[in-house]
C-alpha positions as CSV (number, residue, x, y, z in Angstrom):
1,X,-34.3,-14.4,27.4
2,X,-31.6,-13.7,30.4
3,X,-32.2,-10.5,32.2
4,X,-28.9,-9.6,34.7
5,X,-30.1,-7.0,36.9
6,X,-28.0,-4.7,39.2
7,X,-28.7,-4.5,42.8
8,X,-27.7,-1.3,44.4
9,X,-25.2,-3.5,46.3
10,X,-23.9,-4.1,43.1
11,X,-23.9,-0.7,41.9
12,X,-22.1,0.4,44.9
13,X,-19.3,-1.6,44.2
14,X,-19.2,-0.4,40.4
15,X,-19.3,3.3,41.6
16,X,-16.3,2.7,43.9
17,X,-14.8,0.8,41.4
18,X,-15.3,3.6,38.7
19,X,-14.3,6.4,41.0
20,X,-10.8,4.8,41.5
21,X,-10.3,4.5,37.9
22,X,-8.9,7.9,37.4
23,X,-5.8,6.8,40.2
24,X,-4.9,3.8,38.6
25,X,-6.3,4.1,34.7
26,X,-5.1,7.7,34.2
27,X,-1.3,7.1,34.9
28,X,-1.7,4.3,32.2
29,X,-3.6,5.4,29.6
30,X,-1.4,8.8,29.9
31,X,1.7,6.1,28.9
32,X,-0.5,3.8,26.8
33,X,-1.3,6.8,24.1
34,X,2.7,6.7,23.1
35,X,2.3,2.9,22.4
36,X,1.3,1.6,18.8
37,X,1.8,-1.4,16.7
38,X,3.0,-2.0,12.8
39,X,0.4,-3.8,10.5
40,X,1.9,-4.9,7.4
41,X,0.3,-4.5,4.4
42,X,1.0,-6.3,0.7
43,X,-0.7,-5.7,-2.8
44,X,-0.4,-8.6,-5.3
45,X,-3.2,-7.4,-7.7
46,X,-3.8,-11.2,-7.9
47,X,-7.0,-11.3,-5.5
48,X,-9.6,-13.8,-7.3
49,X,-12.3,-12.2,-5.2
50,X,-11.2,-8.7,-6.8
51,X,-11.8,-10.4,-10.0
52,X,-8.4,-9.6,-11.2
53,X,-7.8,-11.4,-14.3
54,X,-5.5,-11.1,-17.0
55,X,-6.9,-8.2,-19.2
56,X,-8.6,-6.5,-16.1
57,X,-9.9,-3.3,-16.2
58,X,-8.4,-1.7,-13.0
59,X,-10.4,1.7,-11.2
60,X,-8.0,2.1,-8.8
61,X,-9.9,1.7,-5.5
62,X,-10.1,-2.1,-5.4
63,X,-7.8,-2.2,-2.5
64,X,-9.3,1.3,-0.6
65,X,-10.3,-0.9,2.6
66,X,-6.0,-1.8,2.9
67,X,-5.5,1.6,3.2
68,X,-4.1,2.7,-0.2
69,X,-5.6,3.8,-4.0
70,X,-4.0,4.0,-7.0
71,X,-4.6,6.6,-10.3
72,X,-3.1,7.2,-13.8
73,X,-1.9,9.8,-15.9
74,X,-1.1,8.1,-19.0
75,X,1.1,10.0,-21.6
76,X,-1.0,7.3,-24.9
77,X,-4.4,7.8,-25.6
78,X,-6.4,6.2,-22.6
79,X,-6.0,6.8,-18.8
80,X,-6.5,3.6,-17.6
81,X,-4.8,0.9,-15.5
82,X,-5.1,-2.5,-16.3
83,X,-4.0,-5.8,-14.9
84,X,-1.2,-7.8,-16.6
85,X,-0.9,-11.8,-15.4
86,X,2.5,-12.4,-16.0
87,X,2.4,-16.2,-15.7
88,X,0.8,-16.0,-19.1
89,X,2.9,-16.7,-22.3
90,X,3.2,-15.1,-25.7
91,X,1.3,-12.0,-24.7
92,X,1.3,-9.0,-26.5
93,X,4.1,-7.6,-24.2
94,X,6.6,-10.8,-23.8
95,X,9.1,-8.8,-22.1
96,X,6.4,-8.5,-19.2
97,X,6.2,-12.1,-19.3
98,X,8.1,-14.2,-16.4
99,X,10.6,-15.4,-16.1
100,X,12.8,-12.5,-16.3
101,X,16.0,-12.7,-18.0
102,X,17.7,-10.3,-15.7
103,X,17.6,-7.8,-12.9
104,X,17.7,-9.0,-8.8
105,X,14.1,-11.1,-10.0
106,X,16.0,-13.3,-13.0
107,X,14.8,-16.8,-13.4
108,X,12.3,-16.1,-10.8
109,X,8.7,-17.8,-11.9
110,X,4.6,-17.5,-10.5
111,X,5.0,-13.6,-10.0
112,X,1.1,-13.4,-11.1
113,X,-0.7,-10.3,-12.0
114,X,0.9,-6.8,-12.4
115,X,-0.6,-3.4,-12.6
116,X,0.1,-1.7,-16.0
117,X,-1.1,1.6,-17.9
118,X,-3.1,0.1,-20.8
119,X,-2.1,0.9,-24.2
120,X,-5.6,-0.4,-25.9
121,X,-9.0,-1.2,-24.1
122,X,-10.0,-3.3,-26.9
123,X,-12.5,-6.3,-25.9
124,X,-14.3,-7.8,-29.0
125,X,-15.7,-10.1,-27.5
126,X,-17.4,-8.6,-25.3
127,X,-16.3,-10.6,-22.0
128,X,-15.1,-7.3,-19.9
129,X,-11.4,-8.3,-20.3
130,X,-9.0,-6.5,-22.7
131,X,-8.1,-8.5,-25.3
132,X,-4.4,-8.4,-25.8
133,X,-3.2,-6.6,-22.7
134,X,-0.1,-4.3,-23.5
135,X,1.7,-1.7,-21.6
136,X,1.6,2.0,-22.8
137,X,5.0,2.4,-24.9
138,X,5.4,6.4,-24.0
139,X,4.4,5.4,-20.1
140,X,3.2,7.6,-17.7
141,X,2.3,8.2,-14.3
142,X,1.1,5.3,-11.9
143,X,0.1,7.0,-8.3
144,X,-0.3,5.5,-5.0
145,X,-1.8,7.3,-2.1
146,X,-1.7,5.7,1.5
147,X,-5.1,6.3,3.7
148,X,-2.4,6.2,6.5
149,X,-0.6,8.9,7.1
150,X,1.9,7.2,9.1
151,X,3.4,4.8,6.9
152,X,7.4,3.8,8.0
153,X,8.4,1.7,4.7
154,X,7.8,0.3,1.8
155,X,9.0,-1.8,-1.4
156,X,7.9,-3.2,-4.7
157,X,8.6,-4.6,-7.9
158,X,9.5,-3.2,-11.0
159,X,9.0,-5.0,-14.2
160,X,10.7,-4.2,-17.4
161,X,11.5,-0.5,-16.8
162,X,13.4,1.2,-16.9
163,X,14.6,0.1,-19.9
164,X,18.1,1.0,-19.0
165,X,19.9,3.2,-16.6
166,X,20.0,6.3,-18.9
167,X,15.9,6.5,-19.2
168,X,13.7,9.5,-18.6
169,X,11.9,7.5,-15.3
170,X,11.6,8.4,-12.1
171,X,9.9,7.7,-8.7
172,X,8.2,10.6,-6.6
173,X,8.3,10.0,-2.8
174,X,5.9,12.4,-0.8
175,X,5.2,12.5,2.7
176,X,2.1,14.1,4.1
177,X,3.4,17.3,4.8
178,X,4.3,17.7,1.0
179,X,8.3,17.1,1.1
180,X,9.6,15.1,-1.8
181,X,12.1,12.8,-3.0
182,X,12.7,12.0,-6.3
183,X,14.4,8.8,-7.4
184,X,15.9,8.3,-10.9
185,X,17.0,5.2,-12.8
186,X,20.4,5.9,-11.1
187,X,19.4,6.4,-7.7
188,X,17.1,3.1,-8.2
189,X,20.6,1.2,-8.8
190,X,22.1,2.7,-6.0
191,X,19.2,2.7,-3.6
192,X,18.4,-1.2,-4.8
193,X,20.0,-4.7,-4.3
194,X,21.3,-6.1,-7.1
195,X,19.5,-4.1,-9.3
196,X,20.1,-4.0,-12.9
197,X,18.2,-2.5,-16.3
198,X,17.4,-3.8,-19.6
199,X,14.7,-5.1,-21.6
200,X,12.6,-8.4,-20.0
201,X,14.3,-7.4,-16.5
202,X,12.7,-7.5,-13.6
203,X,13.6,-5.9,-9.6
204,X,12.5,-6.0,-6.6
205,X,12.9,-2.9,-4.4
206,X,12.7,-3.8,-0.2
207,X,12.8,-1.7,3.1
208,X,12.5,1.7,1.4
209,X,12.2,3.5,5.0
210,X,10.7,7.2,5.0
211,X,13.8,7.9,7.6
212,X,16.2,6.8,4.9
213,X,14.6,9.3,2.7
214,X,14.8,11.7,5.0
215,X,10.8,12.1,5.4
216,X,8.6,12.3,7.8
217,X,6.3,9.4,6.3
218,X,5.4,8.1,2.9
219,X,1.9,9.6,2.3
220,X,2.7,8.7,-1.8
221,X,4.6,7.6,-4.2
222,X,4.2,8.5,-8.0
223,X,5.7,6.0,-10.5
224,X,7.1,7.9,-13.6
225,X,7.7,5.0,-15.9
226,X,8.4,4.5,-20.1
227,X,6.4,1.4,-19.9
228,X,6.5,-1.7,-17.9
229,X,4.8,-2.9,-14.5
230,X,4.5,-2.2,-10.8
231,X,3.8,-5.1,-8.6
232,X,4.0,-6.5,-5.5
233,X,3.3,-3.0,-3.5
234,X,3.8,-3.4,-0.1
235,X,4.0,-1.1,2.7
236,X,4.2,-1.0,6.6
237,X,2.0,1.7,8.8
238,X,2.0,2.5,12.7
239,X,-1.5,1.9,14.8
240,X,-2.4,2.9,17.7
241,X,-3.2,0.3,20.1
242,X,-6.7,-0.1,20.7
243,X,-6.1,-0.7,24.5
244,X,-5.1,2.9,24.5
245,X,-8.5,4.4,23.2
246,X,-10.2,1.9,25.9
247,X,-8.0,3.1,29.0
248,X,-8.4,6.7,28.3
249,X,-12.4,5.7,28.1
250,X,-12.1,4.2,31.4
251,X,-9.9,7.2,32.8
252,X,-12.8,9.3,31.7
253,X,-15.6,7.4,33.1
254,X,-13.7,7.3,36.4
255,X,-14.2,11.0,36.3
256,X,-17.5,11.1,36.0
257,X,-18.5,9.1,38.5
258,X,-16.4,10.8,40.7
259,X,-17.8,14.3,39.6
260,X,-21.6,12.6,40.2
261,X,-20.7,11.4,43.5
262,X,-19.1,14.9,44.5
């Protein structure tokens, strides 16, 4: 085993080095707190090491270490999410099936899983899949709450609902302070590109920026749907740099060596 030892040369010259930290770290790490970086983050539900198959049961908490959860508040008869592969073919639910015959995602094919709210948790067999996978007719409420509390923007896809632009759906923007926006099907054509409604459509929905909404962040975002699918979540979140934690550590050690030597 290796052993460095410190001379008291050596620790001489650390001291001195340590007690002019605070001259030249200080003024740094005073400007280095105000700097930060994005991390993008994206939510396919199609993670094989999730175990996200078609017919999944889903808890809501499989992607807690990105940084964001997910609940239900079903308006059928069971409160659970459930995964939805839409690669698959004559499903229960063929207008969840890709591709799409219209909206800003028509013709668009390998979209993989989507999160739904589960109209039956039926698995005869016994394998811990749902059997025929369906979305819940009357809809509900699929939540998202970001870990983060500053997240800048987001975007995601919307499969198969609204049905049209006259239905009772809506989507809750919340930021941490407990401001709100609501957007309705109307709002979603304004606020979308190339977005259109109807049965087997699908849309994407990009750059959704909290300063467009006139937020302060996103903290959550509560998707009142009829039926249909969320997918694709993504979102972008401000860091702080981690060489801003480690100047203002050596700024502080500075001073303690300086207050030892005094």
């Amino acid at each position: 085993m290796n052993t460095q030892t410190t001379t008291p040369q050596r620790a001489g010259k650390l001291l001195a080095l340590a007690s002019a930290i605070p001259f030249v770290a200080l003024p740094f790490s005073a400007q280095a707190q105000s700097a930060s970086e994005h991390i993008y983050v994206e939510v396919s539900f199609d993670e094989v090491s999730a175990g996200l198959d078609h017919g999944t049961l889903f808890s809501g908490d499989e992607y807690a270490s990105s940084g964001v959860t997910f609940s239900v508040d079903s308006n059928g008869q069971h409160n659970q999410l459930l995964i939805f592969d839409t690669d698959v073919s004559s499903t229960r639910d063929t207008d969840l099936e890709n591709p799409f015959i219209g909206g800003n995602l028509q013709g668009v094919t390998g979209l993989g899983n989507a999160l739904i709210i589960a109209e039956n948790v039926i698995d005869r067999n016994g394998d811990g899949l749902v059997d025929n996978p369906d979305d819940e007719a009357r809809g509900g409420t699929i939540g998202v709450v970001f870990a983060n509390e500053q997240v800048t923007d987001v975007g995601f896809n919307l499969y198969d609902t609204p049905e049209n632009s006259r239905s009772d759906v809506s989507i809750v923007f919340k930021d941490s302070s407990g401001a709100e926006v609501i957007w309705r099907a109307d709002d979603l054509i304004v606020n979308g590109s190339n977005v259109e409604f109807g049965n087997h459509y699908g849309n994407s929905f990009t750059d959704i920026t909290a300063a467009s909404l006139g937020l302060t962040n996103i903290k959550s975002i509560d998707f009142n749907i009829e039926s249909g699918a969320v997918d694709h979540l993504h979102f972008c979140a401000v860091v702080p740099e981690p060489s801003s934690v480690a100047l203002l550590g050596l700024g502080a050690l500075g001073m303690l060596f300086r207050r030892k030597r005094a």
